[in-house]
C-alpha positions in Angstrom: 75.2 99.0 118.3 75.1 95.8 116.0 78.5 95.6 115.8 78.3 91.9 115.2 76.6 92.7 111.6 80.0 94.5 110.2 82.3 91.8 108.5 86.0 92.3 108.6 88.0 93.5 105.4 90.6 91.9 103.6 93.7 94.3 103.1 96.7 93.1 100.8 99.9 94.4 101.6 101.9 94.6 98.2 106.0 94.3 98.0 107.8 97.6 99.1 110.9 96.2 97.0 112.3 94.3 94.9 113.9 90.8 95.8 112.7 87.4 97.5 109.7 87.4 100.4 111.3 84.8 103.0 109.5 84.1 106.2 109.8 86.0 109.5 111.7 82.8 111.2 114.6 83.2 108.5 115.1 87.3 110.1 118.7 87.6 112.2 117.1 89.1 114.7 114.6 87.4 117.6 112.8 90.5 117.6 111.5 90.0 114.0 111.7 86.4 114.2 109.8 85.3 117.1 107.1 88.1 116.3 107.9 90.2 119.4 106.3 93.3 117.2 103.8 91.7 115.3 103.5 89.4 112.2 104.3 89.6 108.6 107.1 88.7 106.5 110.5 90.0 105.3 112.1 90.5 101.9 115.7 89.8 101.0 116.0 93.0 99.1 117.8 92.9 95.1 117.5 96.9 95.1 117.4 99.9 97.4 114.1 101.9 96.3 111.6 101.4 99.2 107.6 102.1 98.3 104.3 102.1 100.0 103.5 98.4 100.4 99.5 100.0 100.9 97.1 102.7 100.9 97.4 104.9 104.2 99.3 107.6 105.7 102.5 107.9 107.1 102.6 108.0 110.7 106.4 108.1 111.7 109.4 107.8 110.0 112.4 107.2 112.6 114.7 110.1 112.7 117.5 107.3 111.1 115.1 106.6 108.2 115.4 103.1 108.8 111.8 102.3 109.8 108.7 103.9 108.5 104.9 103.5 109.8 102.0 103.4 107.9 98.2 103.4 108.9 95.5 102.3 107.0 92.4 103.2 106.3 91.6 99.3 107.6 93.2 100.6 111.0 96.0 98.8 110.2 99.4 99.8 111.4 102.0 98.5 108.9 106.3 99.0 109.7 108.5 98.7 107.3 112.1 98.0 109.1 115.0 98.3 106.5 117.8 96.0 107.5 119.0 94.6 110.7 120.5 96.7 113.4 120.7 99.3 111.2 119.5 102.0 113.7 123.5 101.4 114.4 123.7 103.1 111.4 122.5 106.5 112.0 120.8 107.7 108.7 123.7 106.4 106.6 123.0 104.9 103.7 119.1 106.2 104.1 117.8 108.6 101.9 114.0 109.9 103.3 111.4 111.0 100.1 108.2 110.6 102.4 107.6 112.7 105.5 105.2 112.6 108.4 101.5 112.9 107.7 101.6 112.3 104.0 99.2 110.1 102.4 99.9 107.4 100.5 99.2 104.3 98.2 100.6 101.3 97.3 104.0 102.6 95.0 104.8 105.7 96.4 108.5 105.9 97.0 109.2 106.2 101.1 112.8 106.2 101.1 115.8 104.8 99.0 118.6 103.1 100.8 122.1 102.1 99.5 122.1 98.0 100.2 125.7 98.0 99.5 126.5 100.4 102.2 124.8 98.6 105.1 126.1 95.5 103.4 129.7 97.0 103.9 129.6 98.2 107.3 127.9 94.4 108.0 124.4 95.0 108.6 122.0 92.5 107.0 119.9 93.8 104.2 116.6 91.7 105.1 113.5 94.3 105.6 110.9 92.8 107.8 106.9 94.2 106.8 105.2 93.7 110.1 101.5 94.5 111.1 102.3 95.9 114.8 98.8 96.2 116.0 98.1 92.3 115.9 95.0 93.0 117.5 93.2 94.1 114.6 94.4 91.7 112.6 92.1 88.2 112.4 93.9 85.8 109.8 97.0 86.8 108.0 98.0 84.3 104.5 101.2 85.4 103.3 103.7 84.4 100.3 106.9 83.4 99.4 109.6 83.5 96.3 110.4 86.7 94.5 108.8 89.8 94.1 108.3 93.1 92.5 107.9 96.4 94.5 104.4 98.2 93.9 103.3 94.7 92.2 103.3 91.8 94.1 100.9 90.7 97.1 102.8 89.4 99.8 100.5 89.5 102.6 96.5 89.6 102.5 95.5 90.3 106.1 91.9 90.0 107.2 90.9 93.3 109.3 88.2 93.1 111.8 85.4 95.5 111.7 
């Protein structure tokens, strides 16, 4: 009842690594870049540490460690998808520090990936950040240019109530 009194929150969704936030259109994959999964943006990674880009709790981690879930308390689900095609991959090159059902904010390490391994067996590095549940989500602004993991904003998403 009175749902129309409850005003929608703003959530910012903080770099989970280091390197240079480029759109979604620039991702190598039609998935990513025609927003089949959601909107967002990517980041052209410098380093291989991967961290909680928000507050929530992890809600899968793909048995590859090459895609983690997180849920907010907004009701947000947030993926973080290292690399392109890397599910090809197997695990290799992924190192998981998170598990299933842990809560946790924006730094938290979630796993650490060797770049120049996927780079070597010819996977792009480029790690969409994608809100999946589009639904929930009423106005997304986003950002461009480098960033810091744990530091910089690179997407402020307006949640409905």
């Amino acid at each position: 009842m009175f749902g129309f009194l409850k005003k929608n929150r703003i959530m910012k969704i903080i770099a989970p690594m280091d390197g240079e936030v480029i759109s979604l259109q620039e991702v190598p994959d039609a998935v990513f870049s025609q927003k089949m999964l959601g909107d967002g943006a990517a980041i052209k990674p410098s380093n291989g540490l991967v961290v909680s880009p928000c507050s929530g709790k992890v809600v899968q981690i793909f048995d590859t460690n090459h895609a983690v879930g997180i849920e907010t308390s907004e009701g947000a689900e947030v993926l973080i998808h290292i690399g392109i095609d890397t599910v090809e991959l197997k695990g290799k090159g992924f190192q998981r520090i998170a598990k299933v059902g842990d809560k946790v904010d924006v730094g938290d390490a979630l796993i650490e990936v060797d770049l120049d391994y996927i780079e070597a067996a010819g996977k792009s590095t480029i790690t969409p950040i994608i809100i999946t549940n589009m639904e929930k989500a009423y106005e997304i602004s986003k950002t461009a240019g480098p960033c810091k993991r744990g530091e910089s904003e690179i997407l402020k998403v307006e949640v409905k109530a």
